[in-house]
C-alpha positions in Angstrom: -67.1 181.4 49.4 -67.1 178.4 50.3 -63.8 177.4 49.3 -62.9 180.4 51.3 -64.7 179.1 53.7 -62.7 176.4 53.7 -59.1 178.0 53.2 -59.5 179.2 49.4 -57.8 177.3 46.8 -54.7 176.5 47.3 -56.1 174.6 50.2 -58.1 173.1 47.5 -55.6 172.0 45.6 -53.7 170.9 48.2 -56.3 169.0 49.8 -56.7 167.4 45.8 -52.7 166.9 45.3 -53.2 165.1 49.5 -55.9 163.0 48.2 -54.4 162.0 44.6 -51.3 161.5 46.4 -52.7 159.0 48.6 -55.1 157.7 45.9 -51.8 157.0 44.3 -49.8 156.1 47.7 -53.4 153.4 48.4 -52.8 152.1 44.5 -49.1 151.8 44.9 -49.5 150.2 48.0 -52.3 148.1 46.3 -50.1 146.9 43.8 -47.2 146.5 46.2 -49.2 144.4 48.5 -50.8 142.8 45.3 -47.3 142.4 44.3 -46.0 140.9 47.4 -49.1 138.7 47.7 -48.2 137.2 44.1 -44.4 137.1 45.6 -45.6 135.3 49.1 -48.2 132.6 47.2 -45.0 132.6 44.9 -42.8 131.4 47.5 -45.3 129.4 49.2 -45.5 127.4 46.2 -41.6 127.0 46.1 -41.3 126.1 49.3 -44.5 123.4 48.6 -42.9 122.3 45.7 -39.0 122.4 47.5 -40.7 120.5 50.1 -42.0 118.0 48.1 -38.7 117.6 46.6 -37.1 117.5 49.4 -39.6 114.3 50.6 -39.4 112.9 47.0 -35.4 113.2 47.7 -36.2 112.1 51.1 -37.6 108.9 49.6 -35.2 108.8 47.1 -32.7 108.5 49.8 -34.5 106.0 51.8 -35.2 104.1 48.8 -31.7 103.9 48.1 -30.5 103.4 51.6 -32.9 100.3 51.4 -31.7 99.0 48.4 -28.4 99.3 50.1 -29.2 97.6 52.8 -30.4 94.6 50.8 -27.4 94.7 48.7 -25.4 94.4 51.6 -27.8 92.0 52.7 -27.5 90.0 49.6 -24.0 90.4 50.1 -24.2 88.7 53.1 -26.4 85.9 52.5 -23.8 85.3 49.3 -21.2 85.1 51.6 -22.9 82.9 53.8 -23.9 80.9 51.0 -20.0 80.4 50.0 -19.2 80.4 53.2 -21.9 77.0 53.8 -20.9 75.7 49.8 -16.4 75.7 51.0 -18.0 74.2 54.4 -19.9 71.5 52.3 -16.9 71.0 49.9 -14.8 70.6 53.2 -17.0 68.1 54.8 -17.1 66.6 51.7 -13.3 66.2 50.9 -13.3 65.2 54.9 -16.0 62.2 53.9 -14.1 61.3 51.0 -11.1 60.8 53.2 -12.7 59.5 55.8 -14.4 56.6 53.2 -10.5 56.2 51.7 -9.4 55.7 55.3 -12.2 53.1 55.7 -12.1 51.1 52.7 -7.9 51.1 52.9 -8.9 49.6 56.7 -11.4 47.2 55.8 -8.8 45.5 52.5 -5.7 45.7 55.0 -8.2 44.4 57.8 -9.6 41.6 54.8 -6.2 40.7 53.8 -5.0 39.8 57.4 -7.5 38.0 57.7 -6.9 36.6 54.5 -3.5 35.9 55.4 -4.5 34.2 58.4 -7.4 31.9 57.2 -4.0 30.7 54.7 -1.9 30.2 57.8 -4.5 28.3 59.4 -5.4 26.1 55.8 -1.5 25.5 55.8 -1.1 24.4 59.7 -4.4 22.3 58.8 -3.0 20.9 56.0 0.1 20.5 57.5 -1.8 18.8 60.6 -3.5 16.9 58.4 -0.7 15.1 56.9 1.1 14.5 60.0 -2.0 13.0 60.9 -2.0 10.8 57.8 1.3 9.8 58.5 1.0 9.2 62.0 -2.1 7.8 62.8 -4.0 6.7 59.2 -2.0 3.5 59.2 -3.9 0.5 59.1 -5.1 -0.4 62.8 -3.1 -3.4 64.8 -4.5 -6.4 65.7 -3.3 -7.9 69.0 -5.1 -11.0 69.4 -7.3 -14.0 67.3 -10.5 -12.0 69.1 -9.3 -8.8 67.6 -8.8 -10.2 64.6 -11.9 -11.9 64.4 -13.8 -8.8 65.7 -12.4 -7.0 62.7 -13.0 -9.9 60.0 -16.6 -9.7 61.3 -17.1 -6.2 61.2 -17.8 -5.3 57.2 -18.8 -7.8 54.2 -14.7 -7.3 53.3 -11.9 -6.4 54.9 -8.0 -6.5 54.1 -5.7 -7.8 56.9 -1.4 -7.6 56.0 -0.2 -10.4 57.9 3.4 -9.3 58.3 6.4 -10.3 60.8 7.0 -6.4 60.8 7.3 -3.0 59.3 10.3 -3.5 57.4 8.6 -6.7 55.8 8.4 -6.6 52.2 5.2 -5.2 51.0 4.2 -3.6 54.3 4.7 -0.1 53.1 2.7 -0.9 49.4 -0.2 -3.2 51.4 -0.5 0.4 53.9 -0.4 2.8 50.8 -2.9 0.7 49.2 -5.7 0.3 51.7 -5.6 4.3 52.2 -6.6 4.5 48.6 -9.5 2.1 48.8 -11.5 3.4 51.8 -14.2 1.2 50.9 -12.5 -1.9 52.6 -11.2 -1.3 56.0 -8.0 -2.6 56.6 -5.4 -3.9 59.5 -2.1 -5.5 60.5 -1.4 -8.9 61.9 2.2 -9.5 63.6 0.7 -12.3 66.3 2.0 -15.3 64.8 -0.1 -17.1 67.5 -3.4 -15.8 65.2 -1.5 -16.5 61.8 -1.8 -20.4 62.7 -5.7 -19.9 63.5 -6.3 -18.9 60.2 -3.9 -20.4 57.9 -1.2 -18.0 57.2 2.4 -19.8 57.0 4.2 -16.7 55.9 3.9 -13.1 54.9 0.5 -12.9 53.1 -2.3 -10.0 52.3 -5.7 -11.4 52.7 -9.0 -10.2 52.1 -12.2 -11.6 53.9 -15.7 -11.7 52.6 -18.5 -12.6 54.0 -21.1 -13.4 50.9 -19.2 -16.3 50.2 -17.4 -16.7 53.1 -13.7 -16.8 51.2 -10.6 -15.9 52.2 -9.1 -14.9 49.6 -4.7 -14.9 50.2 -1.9 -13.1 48.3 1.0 -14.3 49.4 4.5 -11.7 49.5 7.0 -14.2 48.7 4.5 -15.7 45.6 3.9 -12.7 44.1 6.3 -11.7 41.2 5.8 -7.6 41.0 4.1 -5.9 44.3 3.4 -2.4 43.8 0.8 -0.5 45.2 -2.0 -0.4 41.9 -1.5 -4.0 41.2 -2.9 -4.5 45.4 -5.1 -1.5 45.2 -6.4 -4.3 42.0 -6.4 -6.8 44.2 -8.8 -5.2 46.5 -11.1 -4.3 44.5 -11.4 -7.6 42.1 -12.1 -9.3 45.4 -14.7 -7.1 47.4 -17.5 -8.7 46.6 -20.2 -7.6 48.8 -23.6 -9.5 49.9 -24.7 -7.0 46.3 -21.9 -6.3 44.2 -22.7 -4.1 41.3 -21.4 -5.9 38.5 -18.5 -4.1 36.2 -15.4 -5.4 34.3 -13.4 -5.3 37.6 -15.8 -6.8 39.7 -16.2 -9.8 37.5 -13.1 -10.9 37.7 -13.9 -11.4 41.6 -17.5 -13.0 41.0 -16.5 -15.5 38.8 -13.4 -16.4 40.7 -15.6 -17.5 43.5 -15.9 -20.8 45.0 -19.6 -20.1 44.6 -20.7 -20.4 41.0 -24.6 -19.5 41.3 -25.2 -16.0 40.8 -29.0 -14.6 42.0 -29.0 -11.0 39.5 -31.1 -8.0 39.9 -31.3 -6.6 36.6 -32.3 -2.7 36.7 -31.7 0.5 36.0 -30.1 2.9 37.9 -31.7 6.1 38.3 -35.2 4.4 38.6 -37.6 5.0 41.5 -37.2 1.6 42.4 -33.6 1.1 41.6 -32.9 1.4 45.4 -35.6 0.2 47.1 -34.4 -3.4 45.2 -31.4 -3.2 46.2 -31.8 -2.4 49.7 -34.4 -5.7 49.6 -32.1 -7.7 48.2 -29.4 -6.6 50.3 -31.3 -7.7 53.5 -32.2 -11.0 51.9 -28.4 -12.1 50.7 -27.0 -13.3 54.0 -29.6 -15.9 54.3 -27.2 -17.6 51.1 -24.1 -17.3 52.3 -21.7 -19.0 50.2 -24.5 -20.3 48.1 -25.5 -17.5 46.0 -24.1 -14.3 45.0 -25.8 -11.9 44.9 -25.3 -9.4 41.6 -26.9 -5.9 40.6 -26.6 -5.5 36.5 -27.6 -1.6 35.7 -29.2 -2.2 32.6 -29.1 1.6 31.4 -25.0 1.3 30.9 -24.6 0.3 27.0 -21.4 -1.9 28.7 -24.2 -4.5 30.0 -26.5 -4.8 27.3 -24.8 -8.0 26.4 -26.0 -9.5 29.7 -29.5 -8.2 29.1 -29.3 -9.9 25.9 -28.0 -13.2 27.4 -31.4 -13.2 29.3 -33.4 -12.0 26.3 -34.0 -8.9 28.0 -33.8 -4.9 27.2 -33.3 -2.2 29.4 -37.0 -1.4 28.9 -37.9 -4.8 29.8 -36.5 -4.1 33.6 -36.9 -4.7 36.6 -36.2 -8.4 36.6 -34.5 -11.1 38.6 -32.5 -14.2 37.1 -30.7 -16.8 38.5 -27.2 -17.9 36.2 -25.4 -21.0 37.4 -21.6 -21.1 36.1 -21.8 -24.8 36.6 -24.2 -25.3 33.7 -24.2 -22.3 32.3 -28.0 -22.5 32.8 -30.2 -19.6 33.4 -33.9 -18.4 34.2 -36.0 -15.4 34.8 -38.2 -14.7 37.5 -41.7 -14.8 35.8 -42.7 -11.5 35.4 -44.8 -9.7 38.6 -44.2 -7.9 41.8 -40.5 -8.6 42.8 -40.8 -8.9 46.6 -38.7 -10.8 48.9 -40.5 -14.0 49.1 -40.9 -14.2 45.7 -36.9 -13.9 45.3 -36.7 -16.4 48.4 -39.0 -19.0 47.1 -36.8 -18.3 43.4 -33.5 -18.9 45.2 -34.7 -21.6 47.2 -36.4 -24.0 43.8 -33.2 -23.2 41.9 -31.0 -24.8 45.8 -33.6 -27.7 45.4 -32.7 -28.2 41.2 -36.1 -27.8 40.6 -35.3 -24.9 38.0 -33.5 -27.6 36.1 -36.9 -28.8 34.7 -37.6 -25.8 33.3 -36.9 -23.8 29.9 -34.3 -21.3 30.6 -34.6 -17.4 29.7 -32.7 -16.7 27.1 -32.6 -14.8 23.3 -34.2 -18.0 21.6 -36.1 -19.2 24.6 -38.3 -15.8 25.6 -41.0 -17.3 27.7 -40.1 -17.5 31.2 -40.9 -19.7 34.1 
């Protein structure tokens, strides 16, 4: 009745086929929207994951668009860096020129001057002959006061007393006083002053004032004149107010009118080597043509036959003798302090022939006065 009620049973069965088909129709849908649930997470999670490809590609890219940019970056600076390395090999090569360029100025520059410092040395040099041949001749004397004035002027001089410059020995006599420029030297042509002093006739003369000699070589007298046998001549002769005694000056001290010879025996190179000499020096005049005045250096092995005359040795020195050629006497200054009133008082005894009375110095006779 009650499915009667309620349409009988087909509308039963209907009403079951309407509900199991939409029992099925919910389930089918069920697993549909189950299905497309699984199919949208699905998707979701591809997309997720494509998008976090595409950011890791992203990346990626960006990554390697950096990198790029520092390759290209490195690229640049290499560049840069070649560029800056051909500019430094360029300013190099430009100093290294520039340095050439220099150095070939400064030896062109260095051998001008060169060159001209030789052009000058030659024009000097040349001058300097001219000069020799013009003005180093012997000066003239005009007068008896020149000529005086000159005599007076050094302890020895040279004057050529010649009628002129075509006289013969002029030319030797002017060749030969340039040599010795320790003796100044002049020409005489005033016959008026060859009368003054005793010249007849073409004569060279020296003058000295230690023992006031004049001392004439006469042109015509003379067999050979040549310029070493005067320049000889000079020096044999110049003995000074203290000659330093040799094998040339010898032949001028004991050629002299004066015989008595005061000696400083010494050796050179000593501290008081000069200091003597300069004392004795001052003291000489006072004996003008009555003692010569001689300085022996006892270090030279050449005058340790003199030392030995006076029974001395080179250690023995300083000492001061008196030798008279006279006699051939001689005597020591007794040993002491060799000052110049002790040489006065020595020079003066030996004037007076006191020394005479006394022993003389000498290898056999050692003690002194």
């Amino acid at each position: 009745m009650d499915m009667e009620a309620h349409g009988g049973p087909n509308q039963a069965i209907a009403w079951f086929a309407c509900l199991l088909t939409t029992g099925l129709t919910a389930s089918f849908c069920f697993n549909v929207l189950s299905t497309l649930q699984v199919l949208l997470y699905l998707f979701l999670y591809l997309g997720l994951f494509l998008y976090l490809l595409l950011l890791l590609f992203l990346y990626l890219g960006l990554f390697l668009y950096l990198l790029l940019l520092f390759l290209y970056l490195g690229l640049f600076l290499y560049l840069l860096l070649l560029h800056f390395l051909y500019l430094g090999l360029f300013l190099y090569l430009l100093l290294l020129l520039f340095l050439y360029l220099l150095l070939l100025l400064f030896l062109y520059l260095g051998l001008f001057l060169y060159l001209l410092l030789l052009l000058f040395l030659y024009l000097g040099l040349c001058g300097a002959l001219a000069t020799d041949t013009v003005d180093s001749d012997p000066p003239r004397l005009g007068d008896l006061k020149a000529t005086e004035a000159f005599i007076d002027s050094a302890e020895v001089v040279v004057v050529g007393f010649f009628e002129s410059e075509e006289s013969h020995g002029y030319k030797e006599m002017v060749d030969a006083a340039k040599r010795v420029d320790t003796v100044p030297a002049a020409i005489c042509m005033e016959k008026e002053v060859w009368a003054e002093l005793s010249i007849s006739s073409d004569t060279i003369a020296i003058f000295r004032k230690a023992d006031n000699h004049q001392e004439n070589l006469v042109v015509s007298e003379a067999k050979k004149l040549e310029v070493d046998g005067l320049v000889n001549f000079i020096v044999i002769n110049e003995v000074r107010f203290v000659t330093e005694y040799n094998q040339v000056t010898a032949v001028g001290l004991f050629n002299s009118e004066v015989k008595a010879h005061l000696l400083l025996l010494v050796n050179r190179g000593t501290k008081e080597f000069t200091e003597l000499k300069e004392q004795l020096a001052a003291l000489a005049p006072e004996f003008t043509g009555k003692l010569l005045f001689v300085l022996i250096n006892g270090a030279l092995k050449s005058n340790f036959r003199s030392l030995g005359y006076f029974g001395l040795k080179s250690g023995d020195l300083p000492r001061v003798g008196i030798y008279d050629g006279q006699s051939d006497m001689k005597w020591l200054l007794p040993q002491g302090d060799i000052s110049s009133e002790r040489v006065r008082g020595f020079c003066q005894a030996f004037l007076k022939g006191e020394l005479k009375e006394e022993k003389q110095a000498g290898a056999e006779a050692k003690s002194e006065l």
